[in-house]
OpenMM code with the backbone's topology and positions (N, CA, C; nanometers):
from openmm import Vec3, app, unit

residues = "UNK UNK UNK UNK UNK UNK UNK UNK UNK UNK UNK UNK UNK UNK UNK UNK UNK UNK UNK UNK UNK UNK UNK UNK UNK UNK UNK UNK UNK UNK UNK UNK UNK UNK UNK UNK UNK UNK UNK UNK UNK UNK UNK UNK UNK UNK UNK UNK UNK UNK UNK UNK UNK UNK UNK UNK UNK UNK UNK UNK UNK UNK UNK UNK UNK UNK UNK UNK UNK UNK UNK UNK UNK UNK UNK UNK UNK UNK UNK UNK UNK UNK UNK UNK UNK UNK UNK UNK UNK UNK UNK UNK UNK UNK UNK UNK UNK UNK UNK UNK UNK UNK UNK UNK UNK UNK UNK UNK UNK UNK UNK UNK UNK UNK UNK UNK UNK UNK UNK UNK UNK UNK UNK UNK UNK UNK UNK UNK UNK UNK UNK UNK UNK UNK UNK UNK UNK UNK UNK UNK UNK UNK UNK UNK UNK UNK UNK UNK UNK UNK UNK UNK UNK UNK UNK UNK UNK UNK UNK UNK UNK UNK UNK UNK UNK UNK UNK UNK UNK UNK UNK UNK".split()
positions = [
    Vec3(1.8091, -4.2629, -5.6698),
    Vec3(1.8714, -4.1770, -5.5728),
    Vec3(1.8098, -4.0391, -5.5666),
    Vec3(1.7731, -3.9961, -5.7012),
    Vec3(1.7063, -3.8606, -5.6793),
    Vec3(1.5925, -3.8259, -5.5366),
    Vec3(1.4875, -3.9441, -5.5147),
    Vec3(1.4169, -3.9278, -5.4382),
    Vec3(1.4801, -3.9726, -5.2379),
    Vec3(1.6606, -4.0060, -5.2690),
    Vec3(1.6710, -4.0159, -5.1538),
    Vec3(1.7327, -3.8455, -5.1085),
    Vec3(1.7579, -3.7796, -5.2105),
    Vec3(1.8107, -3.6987, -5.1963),
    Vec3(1.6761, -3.5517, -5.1625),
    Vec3(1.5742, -3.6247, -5.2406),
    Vec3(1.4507, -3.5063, -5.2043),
    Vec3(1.4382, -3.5584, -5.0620),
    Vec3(1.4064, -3.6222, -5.0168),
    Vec3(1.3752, -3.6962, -4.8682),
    Vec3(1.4686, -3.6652, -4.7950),
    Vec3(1.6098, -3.6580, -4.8285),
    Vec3(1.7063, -3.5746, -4.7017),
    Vec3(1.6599, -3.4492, -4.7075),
    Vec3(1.6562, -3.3381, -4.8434),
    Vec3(1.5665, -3.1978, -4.8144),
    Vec3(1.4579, -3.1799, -4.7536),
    Vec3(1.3961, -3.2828, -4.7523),
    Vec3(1.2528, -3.2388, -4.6401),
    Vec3(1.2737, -3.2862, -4.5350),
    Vec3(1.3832, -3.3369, -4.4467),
    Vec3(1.3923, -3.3599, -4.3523),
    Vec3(1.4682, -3.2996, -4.2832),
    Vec3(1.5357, -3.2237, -4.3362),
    Vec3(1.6425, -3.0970, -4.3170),
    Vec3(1.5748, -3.0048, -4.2542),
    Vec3(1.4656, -2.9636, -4.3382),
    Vec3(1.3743, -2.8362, -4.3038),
    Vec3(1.2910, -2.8233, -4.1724),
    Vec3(1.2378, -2.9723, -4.2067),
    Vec3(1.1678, -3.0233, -4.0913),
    Vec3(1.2582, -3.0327, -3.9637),
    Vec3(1.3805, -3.0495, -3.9205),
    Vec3(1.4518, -3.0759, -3.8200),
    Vec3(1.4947, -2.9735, -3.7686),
    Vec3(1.4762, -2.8247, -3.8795),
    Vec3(1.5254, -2.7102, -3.8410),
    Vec3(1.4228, -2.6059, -3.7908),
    Vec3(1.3385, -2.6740, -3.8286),
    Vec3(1.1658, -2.6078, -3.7621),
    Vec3(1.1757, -2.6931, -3.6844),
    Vec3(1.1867, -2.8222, -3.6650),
    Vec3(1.1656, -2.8481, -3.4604),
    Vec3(1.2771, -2.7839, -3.3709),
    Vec3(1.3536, -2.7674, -3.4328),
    Vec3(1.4996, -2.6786, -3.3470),
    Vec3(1.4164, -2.5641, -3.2859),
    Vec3(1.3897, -2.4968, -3.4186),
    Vec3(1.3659, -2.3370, -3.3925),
    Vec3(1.2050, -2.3519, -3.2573),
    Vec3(1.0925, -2.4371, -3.3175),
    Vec3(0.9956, -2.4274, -3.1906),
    Vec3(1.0653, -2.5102, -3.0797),
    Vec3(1.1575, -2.5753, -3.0629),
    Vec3(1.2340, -2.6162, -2.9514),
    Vec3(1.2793, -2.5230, -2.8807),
    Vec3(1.3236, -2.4205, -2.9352),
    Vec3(1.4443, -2.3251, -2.8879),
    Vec3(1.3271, -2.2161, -2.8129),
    Vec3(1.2403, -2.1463, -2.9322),
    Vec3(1.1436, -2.0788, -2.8864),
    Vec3(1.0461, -2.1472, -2.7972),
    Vec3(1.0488, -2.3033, -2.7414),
    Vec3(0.9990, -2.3191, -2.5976),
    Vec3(1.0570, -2.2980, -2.4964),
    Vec3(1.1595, -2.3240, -2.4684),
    Vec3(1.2354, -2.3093, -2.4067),
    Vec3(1.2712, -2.1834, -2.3719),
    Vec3(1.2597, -2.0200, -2.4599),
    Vec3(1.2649, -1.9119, -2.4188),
    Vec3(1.1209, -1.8297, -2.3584),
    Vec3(1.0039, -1.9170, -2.3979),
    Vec3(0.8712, -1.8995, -2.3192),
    Vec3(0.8872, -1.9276, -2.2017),
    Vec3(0.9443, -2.0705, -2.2208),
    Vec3(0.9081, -2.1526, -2.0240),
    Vec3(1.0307, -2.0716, -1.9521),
    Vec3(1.1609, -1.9854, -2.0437),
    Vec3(1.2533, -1.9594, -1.9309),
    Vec3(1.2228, -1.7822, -1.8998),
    Vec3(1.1096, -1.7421, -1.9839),
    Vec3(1.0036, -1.6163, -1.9528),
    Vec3(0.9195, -1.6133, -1.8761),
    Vec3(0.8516, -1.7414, -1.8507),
    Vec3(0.7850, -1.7593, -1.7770),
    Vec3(0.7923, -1.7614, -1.6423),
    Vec3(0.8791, -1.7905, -1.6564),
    Vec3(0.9451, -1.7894, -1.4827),
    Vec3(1.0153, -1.7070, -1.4459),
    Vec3(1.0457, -1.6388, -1.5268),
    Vec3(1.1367, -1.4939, -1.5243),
    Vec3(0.9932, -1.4020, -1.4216),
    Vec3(0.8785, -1.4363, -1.5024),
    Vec3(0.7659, -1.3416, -1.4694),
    Vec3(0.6698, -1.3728, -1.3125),
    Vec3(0.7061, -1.4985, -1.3456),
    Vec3(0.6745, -1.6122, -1.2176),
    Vec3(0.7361, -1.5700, -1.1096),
    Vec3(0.8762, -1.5444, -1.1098),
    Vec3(0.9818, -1.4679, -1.0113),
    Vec3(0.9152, -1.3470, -0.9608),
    Vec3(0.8951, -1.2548, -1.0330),
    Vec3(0.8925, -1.1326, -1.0396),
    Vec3(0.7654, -1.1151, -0.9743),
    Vec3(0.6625, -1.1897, -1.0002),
    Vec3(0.5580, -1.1786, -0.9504),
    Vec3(0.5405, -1.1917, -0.8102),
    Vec3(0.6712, -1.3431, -0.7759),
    Vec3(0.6395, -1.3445, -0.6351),
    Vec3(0.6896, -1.2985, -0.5338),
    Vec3(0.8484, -1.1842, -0.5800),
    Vec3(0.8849, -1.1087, -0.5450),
    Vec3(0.8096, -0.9985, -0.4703),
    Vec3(0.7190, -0.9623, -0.5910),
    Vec3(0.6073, -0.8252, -0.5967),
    Vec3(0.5552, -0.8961, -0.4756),
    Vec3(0.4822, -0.9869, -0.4672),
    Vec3(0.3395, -1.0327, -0.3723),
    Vec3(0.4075, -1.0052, -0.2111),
    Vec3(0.5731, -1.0869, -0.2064),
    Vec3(0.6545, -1.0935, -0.0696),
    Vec3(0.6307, -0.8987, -0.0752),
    Vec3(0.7122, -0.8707, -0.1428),
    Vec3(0.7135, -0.7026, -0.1037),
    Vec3(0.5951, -0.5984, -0.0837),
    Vec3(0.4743, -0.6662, -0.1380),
    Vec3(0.3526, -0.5917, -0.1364),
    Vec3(0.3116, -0.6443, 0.0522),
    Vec3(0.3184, -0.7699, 0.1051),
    Vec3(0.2972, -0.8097, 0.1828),
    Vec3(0.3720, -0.6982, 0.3239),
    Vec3(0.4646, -0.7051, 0.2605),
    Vec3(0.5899, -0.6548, 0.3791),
    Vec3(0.5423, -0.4879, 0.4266),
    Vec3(0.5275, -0.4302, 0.3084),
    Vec3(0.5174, -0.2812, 0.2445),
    Vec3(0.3320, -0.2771, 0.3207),
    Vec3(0.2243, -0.3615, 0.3474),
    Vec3(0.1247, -0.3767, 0.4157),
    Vec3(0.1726, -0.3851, 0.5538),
    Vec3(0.2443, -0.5042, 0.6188),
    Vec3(0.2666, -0.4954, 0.7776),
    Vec3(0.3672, -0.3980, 0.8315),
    Vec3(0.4256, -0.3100, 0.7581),
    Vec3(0.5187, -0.2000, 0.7547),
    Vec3(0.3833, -0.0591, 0.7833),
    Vec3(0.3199, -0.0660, 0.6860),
    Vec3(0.1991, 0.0197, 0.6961),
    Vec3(0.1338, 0.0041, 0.8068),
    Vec3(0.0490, -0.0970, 0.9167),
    Vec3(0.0156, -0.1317, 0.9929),
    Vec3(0.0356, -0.1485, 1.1013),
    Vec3(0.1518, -0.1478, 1.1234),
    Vec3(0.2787, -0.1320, 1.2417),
    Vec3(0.3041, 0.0407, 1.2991),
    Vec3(0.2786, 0.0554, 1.1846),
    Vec3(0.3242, 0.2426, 1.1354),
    Vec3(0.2254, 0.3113, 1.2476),
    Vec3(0.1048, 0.2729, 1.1996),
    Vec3(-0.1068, 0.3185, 1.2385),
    Vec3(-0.0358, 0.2525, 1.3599),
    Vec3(-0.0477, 0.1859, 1.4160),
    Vec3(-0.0267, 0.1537, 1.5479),
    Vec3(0.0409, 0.2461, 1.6421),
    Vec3(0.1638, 0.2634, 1.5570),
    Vec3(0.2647, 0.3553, 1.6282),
    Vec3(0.1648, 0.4535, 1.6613),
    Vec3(0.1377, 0.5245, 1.5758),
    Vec3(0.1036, 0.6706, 1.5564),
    Vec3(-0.0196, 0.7108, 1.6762),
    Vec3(-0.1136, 0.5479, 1.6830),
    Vec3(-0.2285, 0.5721, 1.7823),
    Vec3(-0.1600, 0.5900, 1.9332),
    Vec3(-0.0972, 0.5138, 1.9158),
    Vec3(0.0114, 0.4856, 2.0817),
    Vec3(0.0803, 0.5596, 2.0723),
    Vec3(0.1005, 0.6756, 2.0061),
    Vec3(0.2051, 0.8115, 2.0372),
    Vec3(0.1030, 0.8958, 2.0487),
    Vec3(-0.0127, 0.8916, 1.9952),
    Vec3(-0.1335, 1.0126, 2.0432),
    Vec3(-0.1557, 1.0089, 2.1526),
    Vec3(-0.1741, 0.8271, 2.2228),
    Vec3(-0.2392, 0.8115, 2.3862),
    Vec3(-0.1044, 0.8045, 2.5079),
    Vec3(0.0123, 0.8869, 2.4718),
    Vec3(0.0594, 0.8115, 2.5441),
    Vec3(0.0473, 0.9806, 2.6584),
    Vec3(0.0377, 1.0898, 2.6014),
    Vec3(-0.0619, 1.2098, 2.7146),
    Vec3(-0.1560, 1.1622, 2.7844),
    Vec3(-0.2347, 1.0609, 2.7052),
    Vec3(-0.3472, 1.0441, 2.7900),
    Vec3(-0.2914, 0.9527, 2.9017),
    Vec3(-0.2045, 0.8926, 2.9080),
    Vec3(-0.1069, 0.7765, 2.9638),
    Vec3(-0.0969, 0.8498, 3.0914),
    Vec3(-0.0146, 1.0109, 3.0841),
    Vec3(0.0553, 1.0729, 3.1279),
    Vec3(-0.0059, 1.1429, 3.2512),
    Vec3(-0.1600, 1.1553, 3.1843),
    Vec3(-0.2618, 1.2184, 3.2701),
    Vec3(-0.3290, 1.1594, 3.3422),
    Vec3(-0.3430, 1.0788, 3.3660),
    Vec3(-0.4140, 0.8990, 3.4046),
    Vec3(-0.3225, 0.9108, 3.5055),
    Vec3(-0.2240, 0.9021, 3.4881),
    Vec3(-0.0960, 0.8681, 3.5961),
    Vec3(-0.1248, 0.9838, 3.7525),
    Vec3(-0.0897, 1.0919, 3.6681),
    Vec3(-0.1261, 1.2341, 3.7463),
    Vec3(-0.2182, 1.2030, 3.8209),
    Vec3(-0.3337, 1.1675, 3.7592),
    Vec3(-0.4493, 1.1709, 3.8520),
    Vec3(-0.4778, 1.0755, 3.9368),
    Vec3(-0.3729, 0.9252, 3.9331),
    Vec3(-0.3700, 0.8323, 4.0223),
    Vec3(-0.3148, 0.9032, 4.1716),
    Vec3(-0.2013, 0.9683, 4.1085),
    Vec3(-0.0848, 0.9704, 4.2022),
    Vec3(-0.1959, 1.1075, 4.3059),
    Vec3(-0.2596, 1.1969, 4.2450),
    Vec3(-0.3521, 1.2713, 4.3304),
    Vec3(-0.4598, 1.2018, 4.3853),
    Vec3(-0.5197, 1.0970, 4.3598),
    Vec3(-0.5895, 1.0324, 4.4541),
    Vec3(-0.5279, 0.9640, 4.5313),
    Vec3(-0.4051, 0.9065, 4.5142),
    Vec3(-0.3292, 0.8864, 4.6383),
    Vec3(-0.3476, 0.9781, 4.7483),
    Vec3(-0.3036, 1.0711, 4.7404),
    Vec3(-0.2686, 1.1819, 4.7991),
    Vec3(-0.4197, 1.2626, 4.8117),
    Vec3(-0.5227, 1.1758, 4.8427),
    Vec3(-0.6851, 1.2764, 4.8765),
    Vec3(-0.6709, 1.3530, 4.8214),
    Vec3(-0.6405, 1.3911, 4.7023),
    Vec3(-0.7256, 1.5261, 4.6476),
    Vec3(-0.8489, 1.5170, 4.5490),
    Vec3(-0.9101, 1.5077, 4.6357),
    Vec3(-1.0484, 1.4849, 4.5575),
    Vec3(-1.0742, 1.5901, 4.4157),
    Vec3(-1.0435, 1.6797, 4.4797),
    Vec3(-1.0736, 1.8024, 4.3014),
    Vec3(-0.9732, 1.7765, 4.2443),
    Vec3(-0.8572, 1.7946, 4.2375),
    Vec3(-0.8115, 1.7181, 4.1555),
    Vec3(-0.8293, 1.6234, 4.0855),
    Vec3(-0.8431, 1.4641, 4.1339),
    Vec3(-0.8815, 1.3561, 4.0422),
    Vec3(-0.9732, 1.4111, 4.0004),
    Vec3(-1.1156, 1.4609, 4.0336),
    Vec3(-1.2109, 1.4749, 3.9121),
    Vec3(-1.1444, 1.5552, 3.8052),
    Vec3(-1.1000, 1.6298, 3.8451),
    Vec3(-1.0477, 1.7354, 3.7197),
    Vec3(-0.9371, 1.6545, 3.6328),
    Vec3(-0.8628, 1.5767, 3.6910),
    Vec3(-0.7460, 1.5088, 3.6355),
    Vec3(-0.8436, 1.4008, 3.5471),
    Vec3(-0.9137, 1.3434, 3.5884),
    Vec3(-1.0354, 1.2323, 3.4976),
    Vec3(-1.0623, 1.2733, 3.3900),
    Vec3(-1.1416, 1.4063, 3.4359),
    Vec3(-1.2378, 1.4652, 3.3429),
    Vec3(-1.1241, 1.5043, 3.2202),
    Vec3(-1.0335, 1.5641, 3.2325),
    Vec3(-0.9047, 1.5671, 3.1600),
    Vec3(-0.8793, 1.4713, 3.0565),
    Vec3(-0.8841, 1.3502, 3.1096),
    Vec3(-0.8650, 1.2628, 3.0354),
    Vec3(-0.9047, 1.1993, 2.9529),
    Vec3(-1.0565, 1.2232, 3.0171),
    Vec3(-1.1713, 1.1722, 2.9157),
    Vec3(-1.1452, 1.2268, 2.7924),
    Vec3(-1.1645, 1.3498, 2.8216),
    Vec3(-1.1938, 1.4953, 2.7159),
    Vec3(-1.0895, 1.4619, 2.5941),
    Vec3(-0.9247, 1.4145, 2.6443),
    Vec3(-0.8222, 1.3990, 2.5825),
    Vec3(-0.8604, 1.2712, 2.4718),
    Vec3(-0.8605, 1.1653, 2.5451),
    Vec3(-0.9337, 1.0336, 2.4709),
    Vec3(-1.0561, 1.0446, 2.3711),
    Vec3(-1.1461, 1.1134, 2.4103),
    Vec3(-1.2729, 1.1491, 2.3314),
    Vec3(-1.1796, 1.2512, 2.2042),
    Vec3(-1.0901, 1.3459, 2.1999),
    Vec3(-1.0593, 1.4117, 2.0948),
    Vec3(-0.9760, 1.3721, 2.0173),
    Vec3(-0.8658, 1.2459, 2.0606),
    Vec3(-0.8090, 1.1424, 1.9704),
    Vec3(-0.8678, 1.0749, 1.8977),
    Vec3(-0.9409, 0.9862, 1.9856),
    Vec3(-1.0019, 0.8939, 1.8981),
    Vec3(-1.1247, 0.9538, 1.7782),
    Vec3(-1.2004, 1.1007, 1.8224),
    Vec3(-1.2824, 1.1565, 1.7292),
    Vec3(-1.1648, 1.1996, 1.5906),
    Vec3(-1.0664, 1.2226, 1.6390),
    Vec3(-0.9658, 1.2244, 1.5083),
    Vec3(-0.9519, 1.1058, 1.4177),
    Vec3(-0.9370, 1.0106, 1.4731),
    Vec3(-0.9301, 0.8845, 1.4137),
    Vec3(-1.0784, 0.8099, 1.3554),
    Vec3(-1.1411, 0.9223, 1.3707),
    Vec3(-1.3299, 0.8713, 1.2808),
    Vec3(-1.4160, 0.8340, 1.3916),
    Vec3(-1.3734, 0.7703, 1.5445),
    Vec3(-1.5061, 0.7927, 1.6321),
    Vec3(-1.6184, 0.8149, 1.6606),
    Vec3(-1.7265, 0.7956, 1.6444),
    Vec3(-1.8238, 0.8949, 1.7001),
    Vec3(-1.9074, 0.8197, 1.7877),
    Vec3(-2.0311, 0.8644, 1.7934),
    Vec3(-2.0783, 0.7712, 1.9161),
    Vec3(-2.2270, 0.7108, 1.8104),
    Vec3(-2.3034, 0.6561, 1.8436),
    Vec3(-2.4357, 0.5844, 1.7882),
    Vec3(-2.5364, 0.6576, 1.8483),
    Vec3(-2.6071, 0.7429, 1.7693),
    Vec3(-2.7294, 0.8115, 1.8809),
    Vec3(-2.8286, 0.7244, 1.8759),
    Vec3(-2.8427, 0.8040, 2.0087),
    Vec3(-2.9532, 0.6872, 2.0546),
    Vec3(-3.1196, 0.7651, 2.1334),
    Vec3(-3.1573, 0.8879, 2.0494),
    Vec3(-3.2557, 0.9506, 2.0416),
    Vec3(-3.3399, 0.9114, 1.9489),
    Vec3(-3.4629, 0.8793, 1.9543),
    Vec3(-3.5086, 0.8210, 1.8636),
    Vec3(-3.5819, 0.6916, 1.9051),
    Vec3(-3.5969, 0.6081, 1.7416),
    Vec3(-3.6480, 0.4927, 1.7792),
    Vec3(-3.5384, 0.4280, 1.7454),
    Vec3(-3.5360, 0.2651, 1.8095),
    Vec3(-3.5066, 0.2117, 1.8169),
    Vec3(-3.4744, 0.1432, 1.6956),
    Vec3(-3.3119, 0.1292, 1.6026),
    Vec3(-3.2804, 0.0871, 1.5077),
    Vec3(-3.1638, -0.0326, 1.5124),
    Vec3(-3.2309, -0.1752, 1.4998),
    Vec3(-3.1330, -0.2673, 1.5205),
    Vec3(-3.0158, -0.2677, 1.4685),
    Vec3(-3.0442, -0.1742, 1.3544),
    Vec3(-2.8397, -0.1667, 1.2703),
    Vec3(-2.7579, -0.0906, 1.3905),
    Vec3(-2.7965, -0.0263, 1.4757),
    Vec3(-2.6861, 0.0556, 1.5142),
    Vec3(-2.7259, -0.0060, 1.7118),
    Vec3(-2.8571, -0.0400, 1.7551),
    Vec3(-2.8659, -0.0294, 1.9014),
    Vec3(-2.8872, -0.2048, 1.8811),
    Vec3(-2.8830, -0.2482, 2.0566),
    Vec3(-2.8956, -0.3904, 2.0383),
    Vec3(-3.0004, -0.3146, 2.1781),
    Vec3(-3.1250, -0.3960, 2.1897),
    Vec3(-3.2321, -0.4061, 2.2948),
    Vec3(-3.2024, -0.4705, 2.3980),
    Vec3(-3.1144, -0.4988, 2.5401),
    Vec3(-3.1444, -0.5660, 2.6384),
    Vec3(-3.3113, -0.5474, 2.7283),
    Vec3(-3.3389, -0.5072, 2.7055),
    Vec3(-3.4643, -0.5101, 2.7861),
    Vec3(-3.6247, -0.3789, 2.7222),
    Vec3(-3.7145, -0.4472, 2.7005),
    Vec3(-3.8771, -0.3833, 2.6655),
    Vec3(-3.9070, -0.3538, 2.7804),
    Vec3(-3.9255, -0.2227, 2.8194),
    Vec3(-4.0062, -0.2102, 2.9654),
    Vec3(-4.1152, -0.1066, 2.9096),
    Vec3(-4.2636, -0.1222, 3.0085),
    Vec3(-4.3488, -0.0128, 2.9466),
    Vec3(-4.3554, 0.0895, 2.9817),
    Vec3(-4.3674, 0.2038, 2.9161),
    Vec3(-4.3686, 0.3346, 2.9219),
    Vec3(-4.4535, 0.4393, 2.8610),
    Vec3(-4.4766, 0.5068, 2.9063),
    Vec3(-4.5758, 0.6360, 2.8339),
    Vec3(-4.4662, 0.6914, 2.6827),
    Vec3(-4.3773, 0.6966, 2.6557),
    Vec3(-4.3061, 0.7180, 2.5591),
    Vec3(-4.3533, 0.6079, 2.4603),
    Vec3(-4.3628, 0.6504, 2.3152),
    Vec3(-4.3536, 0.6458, 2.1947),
    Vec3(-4.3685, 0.4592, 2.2084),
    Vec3(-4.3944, 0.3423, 2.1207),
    Vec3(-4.3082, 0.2129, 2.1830),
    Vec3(-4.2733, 0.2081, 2.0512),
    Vec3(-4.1479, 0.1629, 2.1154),
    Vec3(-4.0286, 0.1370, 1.9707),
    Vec3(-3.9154, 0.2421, 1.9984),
    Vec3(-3.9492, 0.3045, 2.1132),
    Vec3(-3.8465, 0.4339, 2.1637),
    Vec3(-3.7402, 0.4003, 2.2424),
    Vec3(-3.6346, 0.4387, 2.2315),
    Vec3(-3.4982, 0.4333, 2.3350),
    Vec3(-3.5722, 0.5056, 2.4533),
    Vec3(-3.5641, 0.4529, 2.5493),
    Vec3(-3.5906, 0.5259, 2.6663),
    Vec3(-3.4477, 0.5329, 2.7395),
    Vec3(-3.3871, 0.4072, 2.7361),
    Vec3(-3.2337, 0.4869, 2.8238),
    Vec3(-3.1152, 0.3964, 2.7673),
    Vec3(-3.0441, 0.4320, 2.7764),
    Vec3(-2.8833, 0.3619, 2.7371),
    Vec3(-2.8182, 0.3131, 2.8452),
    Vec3(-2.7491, 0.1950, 2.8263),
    Vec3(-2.7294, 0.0929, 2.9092),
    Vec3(-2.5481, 0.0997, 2.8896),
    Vec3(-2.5332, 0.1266, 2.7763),
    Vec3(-2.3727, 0.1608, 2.7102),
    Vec3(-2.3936, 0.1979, 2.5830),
    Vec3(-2.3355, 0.3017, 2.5892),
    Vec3(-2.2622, 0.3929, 2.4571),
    Vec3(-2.2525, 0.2688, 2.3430),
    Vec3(-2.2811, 0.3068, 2.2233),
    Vec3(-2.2458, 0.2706, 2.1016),
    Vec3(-2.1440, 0.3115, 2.0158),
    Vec3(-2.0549, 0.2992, 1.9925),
    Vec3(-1.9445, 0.3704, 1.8513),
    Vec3(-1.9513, 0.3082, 1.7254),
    Vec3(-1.9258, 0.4223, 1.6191),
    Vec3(-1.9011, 0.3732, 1.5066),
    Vec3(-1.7569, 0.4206, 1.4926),
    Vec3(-1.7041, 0.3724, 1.3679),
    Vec3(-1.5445, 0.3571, 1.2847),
    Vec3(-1.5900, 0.4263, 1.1795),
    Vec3(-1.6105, 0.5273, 1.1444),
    Vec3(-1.6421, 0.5837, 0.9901),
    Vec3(-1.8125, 0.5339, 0.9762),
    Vec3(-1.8123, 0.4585, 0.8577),
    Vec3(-1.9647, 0.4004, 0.8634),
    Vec3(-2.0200, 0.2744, 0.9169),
    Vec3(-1.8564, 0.2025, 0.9770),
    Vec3(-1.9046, 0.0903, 1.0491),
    Vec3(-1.9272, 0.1070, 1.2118),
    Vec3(-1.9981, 0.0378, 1.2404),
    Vec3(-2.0695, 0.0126, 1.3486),
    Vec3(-1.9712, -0.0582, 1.4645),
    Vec3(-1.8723, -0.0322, 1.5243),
    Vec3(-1.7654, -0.1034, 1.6215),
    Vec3(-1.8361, -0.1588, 1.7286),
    Vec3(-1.9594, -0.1079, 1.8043),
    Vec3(-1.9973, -0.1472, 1.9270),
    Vec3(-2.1627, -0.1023, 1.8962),
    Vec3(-2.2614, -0.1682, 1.8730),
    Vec3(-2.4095, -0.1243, 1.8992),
    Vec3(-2.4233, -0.0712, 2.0350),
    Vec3(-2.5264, 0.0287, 2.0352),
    Vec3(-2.5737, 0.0885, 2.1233),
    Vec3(-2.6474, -0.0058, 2.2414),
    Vec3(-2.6253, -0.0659, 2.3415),
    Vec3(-2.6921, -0.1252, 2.4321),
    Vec3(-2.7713, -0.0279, 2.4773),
    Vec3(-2.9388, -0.0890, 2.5029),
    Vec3(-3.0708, 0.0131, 2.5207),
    Vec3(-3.1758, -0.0187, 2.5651),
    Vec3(-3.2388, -0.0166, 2.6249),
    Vec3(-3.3553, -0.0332, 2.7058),
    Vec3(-3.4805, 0.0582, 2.6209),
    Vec3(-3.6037, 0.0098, 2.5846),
    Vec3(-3.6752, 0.0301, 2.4641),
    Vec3(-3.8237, 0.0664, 2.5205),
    Vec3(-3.8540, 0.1116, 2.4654),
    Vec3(-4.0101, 0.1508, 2.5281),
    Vec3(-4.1073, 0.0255, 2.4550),
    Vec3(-4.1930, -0.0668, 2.5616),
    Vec3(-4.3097, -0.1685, 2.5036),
    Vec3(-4.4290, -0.1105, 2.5126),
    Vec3(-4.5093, -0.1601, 2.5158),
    Vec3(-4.6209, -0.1097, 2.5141),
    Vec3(-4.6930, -0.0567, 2.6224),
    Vec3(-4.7548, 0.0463, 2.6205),
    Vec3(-4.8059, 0.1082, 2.7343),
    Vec3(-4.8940, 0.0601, 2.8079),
    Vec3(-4.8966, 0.0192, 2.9475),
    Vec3(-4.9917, -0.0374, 3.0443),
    Vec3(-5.1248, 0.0325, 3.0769),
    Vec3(-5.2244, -0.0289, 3.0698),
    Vec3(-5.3434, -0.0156, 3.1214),
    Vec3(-5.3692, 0.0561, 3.2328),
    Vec3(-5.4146, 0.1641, 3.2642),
    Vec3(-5.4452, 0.1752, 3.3772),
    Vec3(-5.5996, 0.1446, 3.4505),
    Vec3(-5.6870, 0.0735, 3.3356),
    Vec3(-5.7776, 0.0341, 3.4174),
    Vec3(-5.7624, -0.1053, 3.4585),
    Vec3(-5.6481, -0.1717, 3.4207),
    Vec3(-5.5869, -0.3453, 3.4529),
    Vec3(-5.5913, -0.2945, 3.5866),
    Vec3(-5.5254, -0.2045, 3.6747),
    Vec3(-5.4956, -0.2132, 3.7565),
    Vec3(-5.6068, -0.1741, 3.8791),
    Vec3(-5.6458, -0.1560, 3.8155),
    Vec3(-5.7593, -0.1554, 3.9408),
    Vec3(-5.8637, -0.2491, 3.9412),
    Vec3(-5.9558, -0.2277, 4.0736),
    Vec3(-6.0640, -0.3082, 4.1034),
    Vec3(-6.1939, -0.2826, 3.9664),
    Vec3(-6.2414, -0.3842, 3.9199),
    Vec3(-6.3643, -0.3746, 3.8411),
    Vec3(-6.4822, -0.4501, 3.9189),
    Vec3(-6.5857, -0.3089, 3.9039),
    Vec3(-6.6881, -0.3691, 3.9776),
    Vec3(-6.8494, -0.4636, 3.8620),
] * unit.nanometer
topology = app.Topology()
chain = topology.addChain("A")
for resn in residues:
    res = topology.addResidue(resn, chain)
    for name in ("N", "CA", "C"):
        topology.addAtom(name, app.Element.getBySymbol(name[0]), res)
């Protein structure tokens, strides 16, 4: 009997160490999800707290333009009404207004002096010219950038290579 009685003590011990890592699984996996929760709480509210932000910038652009809205209008309702100096002045107004918003908001334009740089101009057409070749000779549409990005390349017409002028005549 002695050895049934050592064999209930080691099985005692043993049953009370699977309790205890039983118990302590069970407070991991019910941590785990405690954190699991919490996390996806955070992600919903980080999400929300982004289209809350974004909604916001929107507002704020459409409360800058809504003068320009105002002036646009004005100057319809005077070309109704033939007044030619007016609408230009009412236009020109507007431009000026639009050009100083949006330069608030990082705007600018893509120059287009120079040669010809595919990061910022796109080439519709090589025509030849006495200018430089590889040169902007004229702009076709304005370019903008957003800060350092590029929103719209410069559409441009480019200087090719310069023509011959003895092609064109008679050779005797």
């Amino acid at each position: 009997m002695p050895e049934d009685v050592e064999n209930t003590e080691q099985a005692e011990p043993e049953v009370d160490e699977l309790e205890a890592l039983r118990n302590e699984n069970e407070e991991l996996i019910d941590t785990l999800q405690r954190v699991k929760a919490e996390f996806d709480n955070y992600r919903k509210r980080a999400t929300r707290d982004q289209d809350s932000l974004v909604a916001r910038a929107g507002e704020r652009i459409v409360k800058e333009l809504l003068p320009v809205l105002d002036d646009l209008e004005r100057a319809l309702e005077a070309a109704h009404a033939h007044e030619e100096a007016k609408l230009e002045e009412g236009v020109t107004l507007v431009h000026r207004q639009l050009e100083q918003i949006l330069e608030r908001e990082g705007l600018s334009p893509v120059k287009t002096d120079g040669k010809f740089d595919p990061h910022v101009h796109e080439a519709l057409l090589t025509q030849p010219s006495a200018d430089e070749e590889g040169a902007v000779i004229e702009v076709l549409q304005k370019g903008y950038r957003l800060g350092d990005r590029v929103l719209r390349p410069a559409r441009v017409v480019v200087a090719g290579p310069k023509e011959d002028d003895a092609s064109d005549g008679d050779t005797l």
